[in-house]
Residue, then its C-alpha position, 0 to 999 in steps of 0.5 A: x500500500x506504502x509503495x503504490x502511494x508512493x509510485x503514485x506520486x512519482x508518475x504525477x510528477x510533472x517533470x519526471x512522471x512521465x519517464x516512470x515505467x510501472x510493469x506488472x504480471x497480471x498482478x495489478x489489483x493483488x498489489x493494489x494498484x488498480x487506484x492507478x487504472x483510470x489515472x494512468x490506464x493500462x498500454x494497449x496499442x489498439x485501444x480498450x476494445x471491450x467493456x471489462x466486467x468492472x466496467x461500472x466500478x470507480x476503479x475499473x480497468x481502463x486501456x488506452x493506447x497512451x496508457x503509461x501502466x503495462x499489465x502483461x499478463x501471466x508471463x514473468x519472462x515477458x514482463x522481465x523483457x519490458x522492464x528490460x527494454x525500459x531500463x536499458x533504453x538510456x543506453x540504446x537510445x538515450x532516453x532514460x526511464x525508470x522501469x518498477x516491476x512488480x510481482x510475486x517475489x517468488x516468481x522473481x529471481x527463481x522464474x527469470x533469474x538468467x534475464x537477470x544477469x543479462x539485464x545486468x549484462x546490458x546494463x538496465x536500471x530501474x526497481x525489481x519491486x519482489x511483492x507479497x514477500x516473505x515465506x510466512x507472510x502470504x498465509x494459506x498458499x503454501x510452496x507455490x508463493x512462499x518465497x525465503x530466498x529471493x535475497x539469496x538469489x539476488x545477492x548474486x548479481x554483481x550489479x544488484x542492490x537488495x534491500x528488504x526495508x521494514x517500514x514507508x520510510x525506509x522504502x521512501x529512502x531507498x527509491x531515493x537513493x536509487x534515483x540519485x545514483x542511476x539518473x543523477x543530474x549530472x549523466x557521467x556520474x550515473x551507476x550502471x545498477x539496479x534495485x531488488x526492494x521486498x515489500x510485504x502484503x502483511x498490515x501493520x501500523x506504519x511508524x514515523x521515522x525517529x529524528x535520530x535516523x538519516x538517510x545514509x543509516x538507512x542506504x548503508x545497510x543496518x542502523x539502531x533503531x530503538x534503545x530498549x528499555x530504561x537502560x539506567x536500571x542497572x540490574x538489566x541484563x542487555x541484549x540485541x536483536x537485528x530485524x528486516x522487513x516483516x520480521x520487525x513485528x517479532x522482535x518488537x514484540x520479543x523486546x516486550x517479553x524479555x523485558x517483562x518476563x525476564x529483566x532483560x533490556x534489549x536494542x532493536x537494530x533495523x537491517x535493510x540491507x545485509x547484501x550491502x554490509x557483505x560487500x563494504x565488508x568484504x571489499x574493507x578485507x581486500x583493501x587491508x590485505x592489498x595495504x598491510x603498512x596501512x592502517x586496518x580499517x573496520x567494516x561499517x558492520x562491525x564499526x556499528x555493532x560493536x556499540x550495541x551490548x549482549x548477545x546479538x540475534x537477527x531475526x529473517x522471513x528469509x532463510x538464515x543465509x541472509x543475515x548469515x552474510x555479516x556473521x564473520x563482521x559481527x563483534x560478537x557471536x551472531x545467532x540467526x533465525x530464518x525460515x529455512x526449509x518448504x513453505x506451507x499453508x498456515x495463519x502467519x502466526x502457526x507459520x511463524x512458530x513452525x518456523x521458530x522465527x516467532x518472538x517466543x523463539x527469539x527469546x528463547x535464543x538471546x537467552x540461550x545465548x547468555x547460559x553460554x556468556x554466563x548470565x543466566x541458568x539453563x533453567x531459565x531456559x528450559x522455564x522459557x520453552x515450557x512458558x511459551x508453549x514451545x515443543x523441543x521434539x517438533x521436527x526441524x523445519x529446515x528438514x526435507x522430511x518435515x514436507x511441503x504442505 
């Protein structure tokens, strides 16, 4: 809803609206966008030549043979050939466009993942928008939809920028970011790359965006998003927990819980991107092995986290490899919590449990973590699985044999 509002108003922009390429597979009214049907109207180069059966509705279908939106129908690959021909059209013809392609994220990179990298290859631009997102956030449909790892698969075309944001401003900020380094004033120091953004169809209250954040905190990949509770009380125990998109429903609500349940104070760290702090990170390696008589810089990741205090967990919709990719920048152990293994047909909250990737689960985790560190007993371990109704002998959801349903 927060990116259809927002797209919305790209294309009114009087200057630049007309330059914005929306492309969807037959999807429109699922991600809806069927508010930018009698405003912008659906490309057909005939014209509408029926009445659509919602032809009395407010926001009926409308095609017009100007009509700046292209619906393609059920062809992932020939929507991906559009959103390639807007997003190299600066190259080929020296007219810049900006091509979002909107879809399910699980018919992104796993379906057309090879014109991908040939969209790389020619360098095209624009916003791969993955929509409905998420392996426990599109209940009821199971392995067919149920998508935990487009940020893996995107994560490995050299010029792709992935980001899984939380909240409206977070995905304000990175379109913005986006347009500033493809179609910056000045064409020379235009960067041939192009953005995967996940945006979820799960609703929930939208927050502001807190004064103490800017915009490089949100593009750099990870910022603190929350201190916690009152930290003066010096009998708290500390904790961290990183989250991304959907996931920050979850580890708000395990701040809550560790703090009521268990005099734990615990920092909530928004991660938008963990593709990003990789390469900062791996390309700060390069440059001390590269410059031994230099001063060693410290990766971005390592610089922030380093500031937080106790045991760190980061919690995905995704499977762990994606946050897995900072775990050798983190200053301390990183536990993971991801939606490893088959998608299957539930309510988001028995996904989330059967995933382990609930807040009762991440409770459970940081307090494991700190039996190991020496803060706390096992027992009140063990007091936390029965508290929260978690059953130890349910079969791994990341085994094969736990099926796709």
């Amino acid at each position: 809803m927060a990116f259809t509002v927002l797209l919305r108003e790209l294309m009114r922009d009087k200057i630049f609206g007309d330059r914005v390429v929306p492309i969807v597979p037959d999807e429109a009214r699922t991600f809806g966008m069927d508010s930018l049907f009698r405003e912008f109207r659906i490309y057909a180069p005939r014209g509408q030549l029926y009445e659509p059966v919602d032809h009395d509705l407010l926001l009926s279908y409308s095609e017009s043979s100007d009509g700046q939106m292209l619906e393609e129908g059920i062809t992932e690959s020939g929507s991906m050939a559009s959103w390639i021909a807007a997003g190299t059209s600066h190259a080929n013809l020296g007219v810049p466009m900006v091509p979002f392609y909107t879809f399910y994220s699980m018919f992104g990179f796993q379906r057309v993942g090879d014109l991908a990298w040939a969209a790389a290859d020619a360098r095209a631009r624009g916003f791969l928008m993955g929509a409905t997102a998420g392996r426990t956030t599109l209940p009821g449909e199971g392995l067919q939809h149920q998508d935990g790892h487009s940020h893996v698969l995107a994560s490995t075309v050299p010029s792709c920028e992935s980001y899984d944001p939380a909240f409206a401003y977070e995905l304000g900020t990175i379109i913005a970011d986006g347009l500033r380094r493809m179609y910056p004033p000045v064409a020379a120091d235009s960067e041939d790359i192009f953005y995967y953004i996940t945006i979820y169809n799960e609703n929930y209250e939208q927050p502001a965006r807190p004064d103490f954040v800017t915009d490089e905190d949100i593009t750099c990949g990870i910022y603190k998003w929350d201190d916690g509770p009152d930290t003066k009380k010096k009998n708290l125990e500390r904790a961290t927990i990183l989250f991304s998109g959907a996931s920050q429903g979850a580890a708000r609500e395990a701040q809550q819980l560790l703090y009521d349940n268990h005099a734990i104070a615990t920092e909530l760290w928004s991660a938008t991107s963990y593709q990003r702090l990789r390469r900062e990170g791996l390309e700060v390696e390069r440059n001390n092995r590269l410059y031994p008589e230099s001063k060693p810089v410290i990766p971005l990741v390592t610089r922030k986290l380093v500031d937080s205090q106790g045991p760190i967990v980061a919690v995905t919709d995704y499977m762990s490899l994606v946050p897995d990719q900072i775990a050798r920048f983190s200053p301390r152990p990183l536990q993971v919590l991801g939606t490893d293994g088959f998608g299957r047909s539930d309510t988001r909250e028995k996904l989330r449990s059967f995933f382990e990737v609930n807040a009762p689960h991440i409770v459970v985790t940081l307090l494991s973590a700190l039996v190991a560190e020496g803060k706390t007993k096992p027992e009140e371990v063990a007091a936390a699985i029965k508290r929260y109704d978690i059953d130890p002998s349910k079969p791994d959801p990341s085994h094969p044999e736990s099926g796709a349903h």
